[in-house]
KOLKOLVEX-458638 format. One line per 3 residues: number of its first residue (from 1); for each residue x, y, z of C-alpha. Coordinates in Angstrom, 2 decimals, always signed. Layout:
<sites>
NUM = X Y Z | ...
</sites>
This chain:
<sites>
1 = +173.14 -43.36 +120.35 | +170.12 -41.46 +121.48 | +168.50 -43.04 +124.34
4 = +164.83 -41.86 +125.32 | +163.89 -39.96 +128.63 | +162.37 -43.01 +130.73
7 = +159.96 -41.13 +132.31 | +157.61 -41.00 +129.35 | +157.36 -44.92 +129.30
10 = +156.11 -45.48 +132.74 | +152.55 -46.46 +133.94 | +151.08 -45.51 +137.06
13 = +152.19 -48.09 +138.45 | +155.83 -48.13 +137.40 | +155.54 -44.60 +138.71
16 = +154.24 -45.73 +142.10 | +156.94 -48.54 +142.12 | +159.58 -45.61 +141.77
19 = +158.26 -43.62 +144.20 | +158.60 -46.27 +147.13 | +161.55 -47.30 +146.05
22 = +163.11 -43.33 +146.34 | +161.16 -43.01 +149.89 | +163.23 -46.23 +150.55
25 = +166.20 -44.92 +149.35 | +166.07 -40.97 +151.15 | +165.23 -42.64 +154.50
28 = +168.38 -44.17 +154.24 | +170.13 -41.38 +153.36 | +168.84 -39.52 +156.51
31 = +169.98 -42.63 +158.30 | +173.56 -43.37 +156.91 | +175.53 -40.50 +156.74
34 = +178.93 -42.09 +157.76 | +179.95 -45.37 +156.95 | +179.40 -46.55 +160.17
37 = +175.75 -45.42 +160.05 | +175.86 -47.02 +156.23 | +176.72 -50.75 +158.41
40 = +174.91 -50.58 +161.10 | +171.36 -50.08 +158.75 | +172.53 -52.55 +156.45
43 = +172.67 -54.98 +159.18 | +169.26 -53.93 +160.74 | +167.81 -54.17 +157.13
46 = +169.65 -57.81 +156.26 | +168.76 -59.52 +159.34 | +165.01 -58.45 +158.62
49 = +165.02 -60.27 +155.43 | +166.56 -63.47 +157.18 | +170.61 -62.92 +156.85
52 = +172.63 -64.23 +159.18 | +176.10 -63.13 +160.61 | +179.16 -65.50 +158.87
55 = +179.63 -66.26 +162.93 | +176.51 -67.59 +162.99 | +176.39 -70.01 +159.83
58 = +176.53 -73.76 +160.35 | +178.34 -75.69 +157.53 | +177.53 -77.48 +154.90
61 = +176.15 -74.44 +153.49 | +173.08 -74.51 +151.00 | +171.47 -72.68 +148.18
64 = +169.24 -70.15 +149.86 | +171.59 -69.62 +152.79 | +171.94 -65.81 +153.50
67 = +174.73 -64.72 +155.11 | +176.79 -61.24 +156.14 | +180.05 -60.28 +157.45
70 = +181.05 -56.96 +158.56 | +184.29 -55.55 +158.67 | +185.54 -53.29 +161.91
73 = +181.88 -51.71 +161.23 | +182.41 -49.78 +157.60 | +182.51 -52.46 +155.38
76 = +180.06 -55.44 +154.93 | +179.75 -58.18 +152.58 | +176.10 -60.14 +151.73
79 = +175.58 -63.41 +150.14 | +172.63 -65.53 +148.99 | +174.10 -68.99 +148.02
82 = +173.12 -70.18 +144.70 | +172.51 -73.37 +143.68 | +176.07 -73.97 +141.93
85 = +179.44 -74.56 +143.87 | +180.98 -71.17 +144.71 | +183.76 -72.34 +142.72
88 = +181.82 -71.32 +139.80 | +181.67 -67.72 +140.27 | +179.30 -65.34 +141.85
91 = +177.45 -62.29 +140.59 | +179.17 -59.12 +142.93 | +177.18 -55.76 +143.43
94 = +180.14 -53.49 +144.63 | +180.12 -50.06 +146.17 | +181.67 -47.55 +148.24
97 = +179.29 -45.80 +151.41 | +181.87 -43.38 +152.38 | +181.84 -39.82 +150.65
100 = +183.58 -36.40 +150.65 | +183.54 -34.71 +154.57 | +185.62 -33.12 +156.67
103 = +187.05 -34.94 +159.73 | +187.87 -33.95 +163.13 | +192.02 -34.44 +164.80
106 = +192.78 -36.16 +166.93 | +193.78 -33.10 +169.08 | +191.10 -31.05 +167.98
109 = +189.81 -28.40 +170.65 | +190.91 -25.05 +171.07 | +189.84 -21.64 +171.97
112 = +190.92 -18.21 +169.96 | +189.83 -14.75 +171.01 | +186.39 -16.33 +172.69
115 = +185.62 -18.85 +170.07 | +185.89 -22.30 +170.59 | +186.60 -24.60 +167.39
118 = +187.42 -28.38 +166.36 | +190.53 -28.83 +164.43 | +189.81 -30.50 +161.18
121 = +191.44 -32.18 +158.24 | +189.25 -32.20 +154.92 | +188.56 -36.33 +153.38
124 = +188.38 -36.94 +149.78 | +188.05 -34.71 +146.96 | +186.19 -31.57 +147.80
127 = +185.84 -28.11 +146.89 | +186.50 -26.08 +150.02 | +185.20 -23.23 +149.47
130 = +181.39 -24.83 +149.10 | +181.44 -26.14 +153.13 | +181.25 -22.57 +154.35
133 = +178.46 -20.93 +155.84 | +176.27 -24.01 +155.89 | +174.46 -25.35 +158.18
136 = +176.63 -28.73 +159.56 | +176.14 -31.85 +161.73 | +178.58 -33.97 +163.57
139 = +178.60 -37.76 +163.48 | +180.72 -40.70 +164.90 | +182.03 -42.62 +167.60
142 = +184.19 -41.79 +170.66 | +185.41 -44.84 +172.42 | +186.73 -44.92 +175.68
145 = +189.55 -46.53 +177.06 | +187.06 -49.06 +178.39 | +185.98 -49.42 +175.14
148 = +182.72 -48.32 +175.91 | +181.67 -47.14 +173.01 | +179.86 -43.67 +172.59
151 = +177.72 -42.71 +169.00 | +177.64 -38.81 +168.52 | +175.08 -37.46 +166.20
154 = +174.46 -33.42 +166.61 | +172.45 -31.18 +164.22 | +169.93 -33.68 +162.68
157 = +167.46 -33.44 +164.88 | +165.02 -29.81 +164.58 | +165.86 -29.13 +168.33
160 = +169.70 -29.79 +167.81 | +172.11 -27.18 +167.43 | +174.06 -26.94 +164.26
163 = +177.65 -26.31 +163.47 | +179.45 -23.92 +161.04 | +182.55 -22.85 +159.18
166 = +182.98 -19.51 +158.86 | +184.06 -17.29 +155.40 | +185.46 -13.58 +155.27
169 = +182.33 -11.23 +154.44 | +182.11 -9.99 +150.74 | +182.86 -5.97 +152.41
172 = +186.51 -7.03 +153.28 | +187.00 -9.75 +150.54 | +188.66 -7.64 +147.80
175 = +191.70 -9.93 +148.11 | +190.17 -13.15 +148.63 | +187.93 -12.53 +145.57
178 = +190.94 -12.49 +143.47 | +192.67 -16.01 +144.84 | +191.56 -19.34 +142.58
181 = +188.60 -20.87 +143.90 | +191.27 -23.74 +145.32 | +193.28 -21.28 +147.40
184 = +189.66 -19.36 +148.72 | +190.12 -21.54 +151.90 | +192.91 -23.25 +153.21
187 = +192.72 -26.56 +154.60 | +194.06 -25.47 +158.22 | +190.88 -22.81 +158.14
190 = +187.76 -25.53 +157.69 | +187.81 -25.46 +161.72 | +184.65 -25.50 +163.21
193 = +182.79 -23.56 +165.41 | +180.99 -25.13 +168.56 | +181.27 -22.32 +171.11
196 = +180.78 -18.80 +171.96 | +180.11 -18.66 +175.65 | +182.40 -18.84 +178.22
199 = +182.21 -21.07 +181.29 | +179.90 -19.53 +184.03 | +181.72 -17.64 +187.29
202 = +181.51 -19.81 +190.35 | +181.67 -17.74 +193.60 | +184.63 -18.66 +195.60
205 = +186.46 -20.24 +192.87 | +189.36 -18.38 +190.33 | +186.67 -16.77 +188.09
208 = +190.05 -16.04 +185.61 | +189.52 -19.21 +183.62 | +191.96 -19.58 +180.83
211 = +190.10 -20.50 +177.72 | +186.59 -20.19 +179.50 | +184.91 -21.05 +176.36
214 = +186.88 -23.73 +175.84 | +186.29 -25.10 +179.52 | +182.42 -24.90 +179.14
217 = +182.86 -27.00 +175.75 | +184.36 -29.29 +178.11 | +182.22 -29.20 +180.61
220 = +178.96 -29.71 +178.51 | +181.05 -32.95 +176.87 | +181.64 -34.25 +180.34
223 = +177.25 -33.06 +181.35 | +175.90 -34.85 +178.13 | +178.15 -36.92 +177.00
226 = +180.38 -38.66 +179.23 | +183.25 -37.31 +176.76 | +186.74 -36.08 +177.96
229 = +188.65 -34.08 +176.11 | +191.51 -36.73 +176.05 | +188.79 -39.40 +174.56
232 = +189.35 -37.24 +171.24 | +192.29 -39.23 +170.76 | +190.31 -42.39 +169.81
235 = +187.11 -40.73 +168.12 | +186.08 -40.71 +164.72 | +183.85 -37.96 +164.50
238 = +182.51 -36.69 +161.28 | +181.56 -33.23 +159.93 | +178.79 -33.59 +157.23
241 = +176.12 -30.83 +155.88 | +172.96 -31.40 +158.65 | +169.95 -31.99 +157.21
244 = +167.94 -34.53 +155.33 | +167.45 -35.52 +151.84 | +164.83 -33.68 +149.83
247 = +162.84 -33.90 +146.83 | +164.23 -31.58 +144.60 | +161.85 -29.72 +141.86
250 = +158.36 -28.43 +141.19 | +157.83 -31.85 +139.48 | +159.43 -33.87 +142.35
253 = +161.24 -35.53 +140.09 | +164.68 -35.30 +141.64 | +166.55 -35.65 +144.98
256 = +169.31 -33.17 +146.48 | +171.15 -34.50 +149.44 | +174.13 -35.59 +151.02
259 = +176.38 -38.09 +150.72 | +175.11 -39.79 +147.08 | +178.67 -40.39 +145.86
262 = +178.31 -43.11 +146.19 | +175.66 -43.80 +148.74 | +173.03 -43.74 +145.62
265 = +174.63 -46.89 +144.24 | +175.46 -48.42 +147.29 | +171.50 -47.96 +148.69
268 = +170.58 -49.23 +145.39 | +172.46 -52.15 +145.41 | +171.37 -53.42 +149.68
271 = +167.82 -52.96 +148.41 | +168.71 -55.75 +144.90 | +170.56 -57.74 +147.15
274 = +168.08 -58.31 +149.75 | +165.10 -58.02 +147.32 | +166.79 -60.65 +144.89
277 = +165.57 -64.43 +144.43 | +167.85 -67.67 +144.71 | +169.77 -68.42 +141.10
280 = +172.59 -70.61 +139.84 | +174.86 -68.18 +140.96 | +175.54 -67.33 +144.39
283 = +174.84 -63.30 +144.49 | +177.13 -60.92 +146.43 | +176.61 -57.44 +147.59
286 = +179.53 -55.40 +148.78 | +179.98 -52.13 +150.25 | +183.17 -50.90 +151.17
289 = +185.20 -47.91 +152.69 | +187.83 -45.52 +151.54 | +187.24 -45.19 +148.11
292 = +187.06 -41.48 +148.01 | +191.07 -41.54 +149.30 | +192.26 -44.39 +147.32
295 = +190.50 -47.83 +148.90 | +193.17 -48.16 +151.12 | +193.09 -49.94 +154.36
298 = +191.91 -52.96 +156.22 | +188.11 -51.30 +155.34 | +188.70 -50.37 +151.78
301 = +189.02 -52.67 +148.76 | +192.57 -53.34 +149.12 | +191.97 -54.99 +151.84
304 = +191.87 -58.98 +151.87 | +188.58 -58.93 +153.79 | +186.57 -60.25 +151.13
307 = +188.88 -62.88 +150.17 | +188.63 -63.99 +153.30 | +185.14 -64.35 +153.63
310 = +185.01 -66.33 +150.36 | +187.79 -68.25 +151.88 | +185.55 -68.75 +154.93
313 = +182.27 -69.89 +152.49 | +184.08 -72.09 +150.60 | +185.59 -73.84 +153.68
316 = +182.03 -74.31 +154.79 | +180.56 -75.48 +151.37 | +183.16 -78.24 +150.53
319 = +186.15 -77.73 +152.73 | +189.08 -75.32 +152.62 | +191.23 -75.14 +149.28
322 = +193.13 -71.75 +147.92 | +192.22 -73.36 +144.16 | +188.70 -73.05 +144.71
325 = +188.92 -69.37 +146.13 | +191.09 -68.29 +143.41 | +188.18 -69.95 +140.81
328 = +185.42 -68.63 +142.84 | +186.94 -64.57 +142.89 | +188.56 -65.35 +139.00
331 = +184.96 -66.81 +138.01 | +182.84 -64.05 +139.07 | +181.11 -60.95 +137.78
334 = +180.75 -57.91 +138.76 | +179.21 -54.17 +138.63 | +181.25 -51.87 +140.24
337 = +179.24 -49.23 +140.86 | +180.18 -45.39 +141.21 | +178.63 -42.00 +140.40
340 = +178.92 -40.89 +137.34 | +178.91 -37.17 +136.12 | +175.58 -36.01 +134.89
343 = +175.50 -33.87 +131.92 | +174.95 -30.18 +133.00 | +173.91 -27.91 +130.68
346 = +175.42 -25.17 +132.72 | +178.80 -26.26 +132.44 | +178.80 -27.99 +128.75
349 = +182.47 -27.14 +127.92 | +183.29 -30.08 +130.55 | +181.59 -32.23 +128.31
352 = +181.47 -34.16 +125.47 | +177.66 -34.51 +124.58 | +177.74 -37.66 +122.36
355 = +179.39 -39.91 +125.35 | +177.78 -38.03 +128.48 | +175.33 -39.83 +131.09
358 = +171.86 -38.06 +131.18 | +169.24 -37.05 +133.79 | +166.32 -39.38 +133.16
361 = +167.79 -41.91 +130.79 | +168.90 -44.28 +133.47 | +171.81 -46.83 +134.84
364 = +174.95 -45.87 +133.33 | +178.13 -48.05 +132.29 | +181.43 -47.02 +131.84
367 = +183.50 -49.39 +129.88 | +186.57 -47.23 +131.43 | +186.87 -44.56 +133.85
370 = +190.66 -43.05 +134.80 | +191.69 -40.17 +133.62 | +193.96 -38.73 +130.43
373 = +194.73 -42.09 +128.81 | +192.31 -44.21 +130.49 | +195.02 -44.15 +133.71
376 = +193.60 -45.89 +136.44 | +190.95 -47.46 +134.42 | +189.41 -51.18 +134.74
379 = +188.57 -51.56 +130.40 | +185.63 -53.66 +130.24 | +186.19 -56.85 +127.57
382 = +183.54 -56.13 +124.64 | +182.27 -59.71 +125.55 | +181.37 -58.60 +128.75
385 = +179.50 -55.56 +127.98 | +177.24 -58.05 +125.13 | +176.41 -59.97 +128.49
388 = +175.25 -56.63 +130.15 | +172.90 -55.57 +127.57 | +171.60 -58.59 +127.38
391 = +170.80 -58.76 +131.29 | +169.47 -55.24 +130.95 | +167.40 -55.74 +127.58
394 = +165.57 -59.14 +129.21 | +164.25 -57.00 +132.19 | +163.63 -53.61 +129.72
397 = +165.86 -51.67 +132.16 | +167.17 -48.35 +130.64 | +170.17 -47.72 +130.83
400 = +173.29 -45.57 +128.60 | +176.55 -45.94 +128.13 | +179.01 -42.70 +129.02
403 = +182.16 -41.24 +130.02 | +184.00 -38.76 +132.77 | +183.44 -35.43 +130.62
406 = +185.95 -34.60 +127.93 | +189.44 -36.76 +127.13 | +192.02 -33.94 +128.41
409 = +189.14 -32.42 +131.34 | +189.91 -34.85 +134.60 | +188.61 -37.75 +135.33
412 = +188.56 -40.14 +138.09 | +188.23 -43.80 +139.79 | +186.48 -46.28 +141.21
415 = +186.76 -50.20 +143.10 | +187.08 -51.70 +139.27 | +190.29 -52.13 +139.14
418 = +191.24 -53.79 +142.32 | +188.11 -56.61 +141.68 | +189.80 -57.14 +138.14
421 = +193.14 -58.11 +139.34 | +191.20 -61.25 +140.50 | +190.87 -61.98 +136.79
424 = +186.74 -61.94 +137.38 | +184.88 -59.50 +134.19 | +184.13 -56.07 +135.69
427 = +182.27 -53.13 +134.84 | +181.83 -49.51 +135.87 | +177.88 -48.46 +136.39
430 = +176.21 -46.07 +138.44 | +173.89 -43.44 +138.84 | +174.34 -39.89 +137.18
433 = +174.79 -37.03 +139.84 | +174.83 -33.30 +139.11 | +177.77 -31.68 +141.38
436 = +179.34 -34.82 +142.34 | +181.44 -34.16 +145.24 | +179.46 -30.80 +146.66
439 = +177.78 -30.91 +150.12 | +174.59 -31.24 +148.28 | +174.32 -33.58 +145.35
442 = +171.41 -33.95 +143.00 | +169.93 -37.08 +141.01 | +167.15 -38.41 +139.18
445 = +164.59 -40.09 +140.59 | +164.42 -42.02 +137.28 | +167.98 -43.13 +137.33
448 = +167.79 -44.15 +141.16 | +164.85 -46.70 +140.12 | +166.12 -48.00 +136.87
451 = +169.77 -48.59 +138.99 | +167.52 -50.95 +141.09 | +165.76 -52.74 +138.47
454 = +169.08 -52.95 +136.54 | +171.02 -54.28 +139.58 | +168.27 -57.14 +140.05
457 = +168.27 -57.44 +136.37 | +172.51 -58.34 +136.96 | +171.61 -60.65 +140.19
460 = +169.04 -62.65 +137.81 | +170.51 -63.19 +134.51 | +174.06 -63.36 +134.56
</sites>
């Protein structure tokens, strides 16, 4: 089926409407590059619109009541009650706010021949050979045995340094060049470099420092930062491209930045969620960790966090009772929403046309994802997907329906699956992205706007 590019239907003031709504969206970009980060504004931004922490709720609950609960800081749930008993189900906006990065050891800093560098181990699915040579930042948290807790962001600001990995020059390549792009750059060599001067001589002390560069590393930690070397050992510190999201075109009409698998969707679906009006339903917004390495963890999907939040709202609406849970989570519905692969007419081979998702033509659905016989896949029931048209037709959202490139090319996954095994109807949607997984990622401004619309469309009429 032929759907139309969307931006020849706007108005002016649809187009205005989009615009704010992609300002909205890159300033959060710039301001949630980890998942931390992703939390901490989803908080700020919830609280301003009236939710409340689950600590903070007083039972019985009502419909209207906003509420939040955050998990160890990189996953968070939101809920506006609905009028109904949560028994009945609740309309679920799911997402994942952590993406492709490379992450710093636990034992990370060393010096060789007068560098200094920060061991590193790659996260998620990523093509190594595209994080050289680029300008990079470092975010995260290094926590003290105290437990004071210390944020680290370096190389956003104009007057920060940046970081860097660097790659053999072309002149002495020969043998690199002929290596497959996956063996270009081993894992062990993404270190990165943070130092090139050694530590200053200090009259009257032994001026033959071992690892001088390395010592002044440590010393400028200790100046600025309060940071010991040994306080690696329970840090989380982050290695992402530096830099903030930009509008992407002559025409403006697109966005290249970091961090949109799946940050697009996830950005998308805060701004619904707190944006969205009191229904039957009880509407649920959640944004989870670890989906890029398998959901794992008590901060990815696996986890029995949001169970137990429902367990918790239920308690408070009518008393505790694992029935009513397992009604509430079977009852529900839900878009689980991931990237999906834009159709690039640079690459076409990895495609098949007919059931690609397009620049410009809005939200897409996936009635399965997975990958070489639909493994790994959530299948949407055909019942459900009449339901989502419908939702999406009443509020003239566009939207298409695709798949992950050809049958036999890859594939991948997403939070579906897990949700499903509750018994609730799920579906795959999502933005389109061109390069999914690169240190820059590029999508329509379009597509960003109808996701909105098309996730308050779901909230509404479902």
């Amino acid at each position: 089926m032929d759907r139309k590019n969307v931006w020849k239907s706007y108005t002016s003031a649809r187009k205005m409407e989009l615009e704010q709504i992609n300002e909205r969206y890159k300033g959060c970009l710039d301001a949630g590059k980890t998942e931390r980060e992703c939390v901490a504004l989803a908080v700020a931004e919830a609280r301003k619109a009236g939710y409340v922490s689950l600590e903070e709720v007083k039972a019985p609950l009502k419909a209207g009541d906003k509420i939040y609960a955050v998990c160890m800081d990189k996953s968070i749930a939101l809920f506006q009650i609905g009028r109904q008993p949560l028994e009945k189900g609740m309309n679920i906006l799911g997402a994942h706010i952590d993406s492709p990065r490379i992450d710093v050891k636990q034992n990370p800093l060393y010096e060789s021949d007068e560098f200094a560098y920060l061991d590193t181990h790659y996260y998620g699915g990523i093509k190594k050979y595209q994080w050289l040579t680029i300008p990079l930042a470092l975010h995260g948290v290094v926590v003290k045995k105290d437990g004071t807790v210390i944020n680290v962001s370096i190389g956003e600001k104009e007057e920060d340094p940046v970081f860097v990995i660097s790659d053999l020059l072309v002149h002495l390549a020969a043998k690199q060049m002929e290596q497959k792009a996956s063996a270009v750059i081993e894992g062990e060599k993404l270190d990165l470099i943070i130092a090139s001067c050694p530590l200053e001589e200090t009259e009257g002390l032994d001026n033959e420092e071992k690892d001088a560069v390395k010592a002044n590393v440590a010393k400028i930690l200790k100046e600025s930062y309060n940071i010991e070397e040994e306080d690696f050992v329970s840090a989380e510190l982050e290695i992402v491209p530096a830099g903030k999201a930009r509008d992407c075109g002559i025409d403006r009409s697109m966005i290249l930045a970091y961090g949109q698998d799946d940050r697009v969707c996830a950005f998308t679906s805060l701004f619904a969620m707190l944006d969205a009006k009191v229904t039957d339903r009880t509407a649920c917004c959640i944004l989870v960790d670890k989906e890029e390495i398998g959901s794992v963890g008590a901060t990815g999907m696996h986890s029995r966090f949001f169970e137990n939040v429902v367990a918790e709202l239920i308690a408070m609406e009518s008393g505790e009772s694992e029935l009513k849970v397992r009604r509430a989570l079977q009852n529900s519905k839900m878009l689980s929403s991931d990237v999906s692969a834009a159709y690039d007419p640079m690459f076409a081979d990895a495609f098949e046309k007919r059931s690609s998702a397009f620049f410009g033509k809005g939200l897409v659905f996936n009635k399965f994802t997975g990958s070489r016989g639909k493994n790994g896949s959530n299948d949407a029931n055909a019942e459900y997907l009449a339901q989502i048209r419908r939702a999406m037709d009443e509020e003239q959202v566009a939207y298409q329906f695709a798949e992950l490139g050809k049958v036999d090319v890859g594939g991948g996954g997403t939070i579906a699956y897990i949700m499903a095994n509750y018994g609730m109807e799920v579906i795959d949607s999502g933005v389109p992205v061109l390069s999914m997984h690169a240190p820059w990622e590029t999508t329509s401004k379009a597509d960003v706007y109808e996701a909105y619309r098309g996730y308050l469309a779901f909230l509404k009429n479902m």
